[in-house]
N, C-alpha and C positions, 0 to 999 in steps of 0.2 A: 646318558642316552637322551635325542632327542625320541618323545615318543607323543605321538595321535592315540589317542580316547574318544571312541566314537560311540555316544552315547550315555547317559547320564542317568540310568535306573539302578538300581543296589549295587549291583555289580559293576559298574561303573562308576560309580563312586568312590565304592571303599576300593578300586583299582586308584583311584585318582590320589586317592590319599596314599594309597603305598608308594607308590611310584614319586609321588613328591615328597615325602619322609627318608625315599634313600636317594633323593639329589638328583633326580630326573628333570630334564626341560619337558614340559608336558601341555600338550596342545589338547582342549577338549572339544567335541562338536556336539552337539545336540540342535534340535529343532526348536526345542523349549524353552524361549530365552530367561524366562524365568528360572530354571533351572541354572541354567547356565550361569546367571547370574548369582545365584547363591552358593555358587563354587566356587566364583571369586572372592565371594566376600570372605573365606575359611582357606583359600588358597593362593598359590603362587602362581600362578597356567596364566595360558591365554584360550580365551573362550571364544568361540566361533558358534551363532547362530543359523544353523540351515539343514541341506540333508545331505550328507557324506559322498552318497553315490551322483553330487554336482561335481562335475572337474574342477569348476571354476573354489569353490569351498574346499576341497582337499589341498587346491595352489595356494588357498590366502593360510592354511593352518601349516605351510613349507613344508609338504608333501617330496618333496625334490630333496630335503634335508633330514627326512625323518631314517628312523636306525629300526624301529619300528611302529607299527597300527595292531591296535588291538581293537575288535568288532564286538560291542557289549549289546546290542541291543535285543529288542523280543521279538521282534521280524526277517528272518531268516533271507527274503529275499535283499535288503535290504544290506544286512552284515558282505553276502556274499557278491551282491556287485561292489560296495566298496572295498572289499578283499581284490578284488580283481584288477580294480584303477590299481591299489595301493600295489600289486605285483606290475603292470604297465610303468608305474613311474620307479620301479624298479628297488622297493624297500625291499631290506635287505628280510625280515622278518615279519613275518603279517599273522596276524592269530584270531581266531575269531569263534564266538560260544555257538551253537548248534542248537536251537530251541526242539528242532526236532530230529528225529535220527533218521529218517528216510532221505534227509538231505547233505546227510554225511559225507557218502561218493561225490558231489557234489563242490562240494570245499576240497576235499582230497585232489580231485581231480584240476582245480587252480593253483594247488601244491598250499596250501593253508594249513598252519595246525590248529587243530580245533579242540574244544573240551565242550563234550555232548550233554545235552540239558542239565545244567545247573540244578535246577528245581527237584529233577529226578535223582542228581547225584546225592543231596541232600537228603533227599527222603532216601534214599536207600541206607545211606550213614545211619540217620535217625532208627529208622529198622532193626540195622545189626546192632544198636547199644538196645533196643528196648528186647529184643530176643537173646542177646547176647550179653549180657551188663558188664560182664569178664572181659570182650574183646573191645580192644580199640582199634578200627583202622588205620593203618597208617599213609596208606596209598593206595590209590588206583589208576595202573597204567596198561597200557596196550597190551592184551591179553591175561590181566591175572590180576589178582590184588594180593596187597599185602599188608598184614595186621597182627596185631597181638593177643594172645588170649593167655590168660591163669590157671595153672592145674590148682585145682582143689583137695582142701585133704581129702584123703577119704575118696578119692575119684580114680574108676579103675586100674588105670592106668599107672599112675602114682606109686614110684617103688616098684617101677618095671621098666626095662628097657626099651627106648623108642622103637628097634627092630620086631616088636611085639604088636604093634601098631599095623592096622591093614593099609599103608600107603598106597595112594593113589592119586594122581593130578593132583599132591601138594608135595613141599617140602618146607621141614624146620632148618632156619636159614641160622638162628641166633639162641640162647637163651641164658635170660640173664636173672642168678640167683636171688638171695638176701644178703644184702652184704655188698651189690655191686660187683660179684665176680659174672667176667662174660664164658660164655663157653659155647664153640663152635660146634655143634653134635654132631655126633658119629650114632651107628644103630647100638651101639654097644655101653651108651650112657643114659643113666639110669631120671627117669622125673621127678621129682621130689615136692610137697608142696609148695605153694607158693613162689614155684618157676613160671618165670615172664617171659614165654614161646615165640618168637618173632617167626609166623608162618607167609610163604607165597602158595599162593594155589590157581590152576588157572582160572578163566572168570567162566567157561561152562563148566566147570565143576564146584564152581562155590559153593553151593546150598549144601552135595553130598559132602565137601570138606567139613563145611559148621557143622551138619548134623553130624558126621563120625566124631569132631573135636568135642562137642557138646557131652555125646554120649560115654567118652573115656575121660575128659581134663573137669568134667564136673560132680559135686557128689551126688547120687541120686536122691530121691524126697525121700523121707523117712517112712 
C-alpha cells in the first residue's frame, strides 16, 4: 500500500513503524522538520515538512497515488480538513483519531473512520486490569466490547451451569479450558475453574456486565 501519515507524535510514529515493517510505501507529514527528520534517519518513507490541510503538500506526498491517509495528530480541526482534501482527491481509505468525542459526527459525516481518543481508550484498558486483574480486553468495537475474564475457584458460579447466570446485554461467545480445549457454550454447560471466558457485552452495559462477572467468576475475600 501506498500510505500518508499525517503527523508525527506517539501515535504516529509507532504507525510509521508498523506500516513500514509489513512493506508499506509510506509518506510522512509533519510541521516539525525535526521530527521529520528523525524518522528518516530510523526509516525507509519520504518525509514531507508542512501542514497537511495545504493542497499544495498533500500533491508533493502523491496524494493522487495514495490507497490511504491516516490523521494522527492532537488537533482535531486539523485531522479533519485534511481527511476531507484526502476524500476530494479521491483516496480510497482515509482514517483519522478523534482527540475529542463531540467532534465524532463530524468525521462521520465526511464518511472517515475514526478511532476516538486514544489517551481515553488507554486509560479505560488501564482501568479494567487494575479493577479487574482477571480480565483482558481484547477489543473495542462499535457498540460493545469484547474481553476475557477467569472464573476462580471457589467463585459462585463455578460448577454451575451458565443458564444459572442472570444474562443481560452480554454473551459468552468462547471458552477455553486447561489443556487448550475450545468449547462453544450452550446454557447447559457447566464453569469449572480456571475457564478462560471470552465475553461481548454492549458498551452501555459494561460496568453492570463486570460488576455481575465480578461478583459470580471471582472468589469472594475471606
Amino acid at each position: 500500500m501506498y500510505i500518508i501519515i499525517v503527523g508525527l507524535g506517539g501515535i504516529g510514529r509507532s504507525l510509521t513503524a508498523l506500516a513500514v515493517e509489513h512493506g508499506n510505501n509510506v509518506v510522512i507529514i509533519d510541521r516539525d522538520e525535526q521530527r521529520a527528520g528523525e524518522m528518516l534517519e530510523h526509516y525507509d518513507v519520504l518525509a514531507i515538512t508542512g501542514n497537511a490541510t495545504d493542497k499544495s503538500i498533500l500533491e508533493d506526498a502523491g496524494i493522487d497515488r495514495a490507497d490511504a491517509l491516516v490523521a494522527t495528530t492532537s488537533d482535531d480541526s486539523v485531522n479533519l480538513m485534511t481527511c476531507w482534501l484526502a476524500k476530494r482527491f479521491k483516496v480510497p481509505i482515509v482514517v483519522s483519531i478523534v482527540n475529542q468525542k463531540e467532534h465524532s459526527d463530524l468525521f462521520k459525516e465526511v464518511g472517515v473512520k475514526i478511532s476516538e481518543n486514544p489517551d481515553e481508550l488507554v486509560a479505560n484498558r488501564l482501568y479494567y486490569w487494575a479493577k479487574n486483574p482477571q480480565l483482558q480486553q481484547l477489543a473495542s468495537i462499535p457498540g460493545g466490547t469484547i474481553f476475557e475474564v477467569v472464573a476462580e475457584k471457589g467463585a459462585p458460579i463455578v460448577d454451575h451451569e451458565i443458564r444459572e447466570l442472570k444474562v443481560k446485554d452480554f454473551v459468552f461467545i468462547a471458552i477455553r479450558r486447561a489443556g487448550g480445549e475450545l468449547i462453544i457454550p450452550s446454557g447447559t454447560v457447566k464453569i469449572r475453574p480456571g475457564d478462560t471466558i471470552t465475553v461481548f457485552t454492549k458498551k452501555e452495559a459494561e460496568n453492570d456486565c463486570l460488576e455481575l462477572l465480578n461478583r459470580q467468576l471471582r472468589k469472594s475475600p475471606e
